[in-house]
N, C-alpha and C positions, 0 to 999 in steps of 0.2 A: 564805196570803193569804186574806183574805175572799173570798167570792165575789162582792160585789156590788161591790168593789174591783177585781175582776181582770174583772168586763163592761165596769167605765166603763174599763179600761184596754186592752179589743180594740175597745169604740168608739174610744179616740181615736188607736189604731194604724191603723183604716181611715183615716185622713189625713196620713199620714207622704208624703212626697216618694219618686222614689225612688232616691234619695241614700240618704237614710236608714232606707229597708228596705234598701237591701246593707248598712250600716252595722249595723243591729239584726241581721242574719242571721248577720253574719261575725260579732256579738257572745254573739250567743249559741253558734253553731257553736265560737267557739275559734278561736282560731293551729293550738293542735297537730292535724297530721296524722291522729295515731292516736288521739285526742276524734271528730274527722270521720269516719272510718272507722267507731268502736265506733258510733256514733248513728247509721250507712245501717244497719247489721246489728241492732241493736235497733230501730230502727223496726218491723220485721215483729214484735214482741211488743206493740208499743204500739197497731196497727193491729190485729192479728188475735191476741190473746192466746190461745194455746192450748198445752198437755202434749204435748211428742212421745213420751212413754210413752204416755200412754192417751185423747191427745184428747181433753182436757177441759178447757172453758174454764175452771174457777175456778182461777184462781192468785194466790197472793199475791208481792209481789215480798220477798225473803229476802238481804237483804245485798249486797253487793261483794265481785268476787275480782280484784284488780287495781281495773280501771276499766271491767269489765262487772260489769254488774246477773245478780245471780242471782236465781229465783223458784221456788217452790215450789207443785206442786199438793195441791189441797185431797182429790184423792180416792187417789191412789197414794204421798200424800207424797214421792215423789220431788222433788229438785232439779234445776235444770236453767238451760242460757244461752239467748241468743239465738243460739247455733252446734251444739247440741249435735245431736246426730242430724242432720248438715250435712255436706257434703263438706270445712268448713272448720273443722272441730272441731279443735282442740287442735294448731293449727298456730300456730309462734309469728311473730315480726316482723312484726307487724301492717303495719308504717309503712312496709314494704318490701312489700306485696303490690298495690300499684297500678301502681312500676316495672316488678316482674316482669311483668306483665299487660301493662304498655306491649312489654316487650320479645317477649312470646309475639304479642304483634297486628305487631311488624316483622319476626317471623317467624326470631326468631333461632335458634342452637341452645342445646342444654341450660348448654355450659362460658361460651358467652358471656354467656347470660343470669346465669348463676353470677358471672362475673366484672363486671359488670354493677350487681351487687345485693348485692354482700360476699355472698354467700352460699357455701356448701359445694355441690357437685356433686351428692352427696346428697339435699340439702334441696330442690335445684332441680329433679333429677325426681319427689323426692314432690307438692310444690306442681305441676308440671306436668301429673301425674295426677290431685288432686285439683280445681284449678281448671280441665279440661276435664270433669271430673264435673257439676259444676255447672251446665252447661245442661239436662244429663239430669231433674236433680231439679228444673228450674221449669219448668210447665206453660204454655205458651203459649197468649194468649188473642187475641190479636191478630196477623194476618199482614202486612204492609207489599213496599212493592216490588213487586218482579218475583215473582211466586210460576208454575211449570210443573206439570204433570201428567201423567202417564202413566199408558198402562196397565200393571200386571205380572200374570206370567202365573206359578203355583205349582203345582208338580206336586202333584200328590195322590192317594194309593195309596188303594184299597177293595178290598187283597187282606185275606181273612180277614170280610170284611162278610157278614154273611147277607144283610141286603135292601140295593140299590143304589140310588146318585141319581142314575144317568145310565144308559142303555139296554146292556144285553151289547154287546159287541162278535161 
């Protein structure tokens, strides 16, 4: 599309009702489930494009595998997804990992959530290990709620130390 096509066409979205941004959102999002899923998970390339080999932003994007976008860096030529060095890498059923998620938040167990989600007993503690991974690898920026404090207290050996940071005993 032109560019000067596609400004006069985000002025005249600034006046849409909003009827019709759910209308345009849910049109552009798609019906299928797992369209909506692959675009939460690519968004983090579109927002913050970088190589999780070597941290670098220049990427090109490099084809489709399925209905994720693959991209390529410019300095490691490596390939790579929006999952890959991810707790959710090369996990499959896409379209079934927000049930299971519902089911792990009602606090079920491993065979129900299995039985639950079609899924094999297997496949349901791999996912369950790797989707509790995942809070681990996102850095919280923000605290909300209730947040408490305390102190802890950790032993600490200075046997073997020549000089000390606290007085002989």
């Amino acid at each position: 599309m032109i560019p000067a096509q596609f400004k006069k066409l985000l002025v005249a979205l600034e006046h849409l009702t909003d009827k019709q941004t759910k209308d345009l959102e849910k049109f552009l999002k798609g019906d299928n489930l797992i369209q909506q899923i692959i675009a939460e998970l690519e968004q983090r390339m579109i927002d913050e494009p970088e190589c999780p080999h070597c941290h670098s932003g220049l990427i090109n994007r490099h084809g489709k595998v399925g209905s994720m976008q693959r991209y390529r860096c410019k300095n490691c030529t490596k390939t790579f997804n929006a999952l890959t060095k991810k707790p959710l890498a090369r996990l499959q059923h896409k379209e079934k990992w927000l049930d299971y998620l519902q089911c792990m938040i009602n606090g079920k167990v491993l065979r129900a959530s299995a039985i639950d989600c079609d899924i094999n007993l297997k496949t349901s503690f791999r996912w369950r290990h790797r989707f509790l991974k995942l809070p681990a690898t996102m850095k919280a920026t923000l605290l909300e709620g209730i947040v408490e404090a305390d102190e802890t207290l950790f032993v600490r050996s200075e046997k073997g130390n020549r000089t000390l940071e606290r007085n002989p005993r």
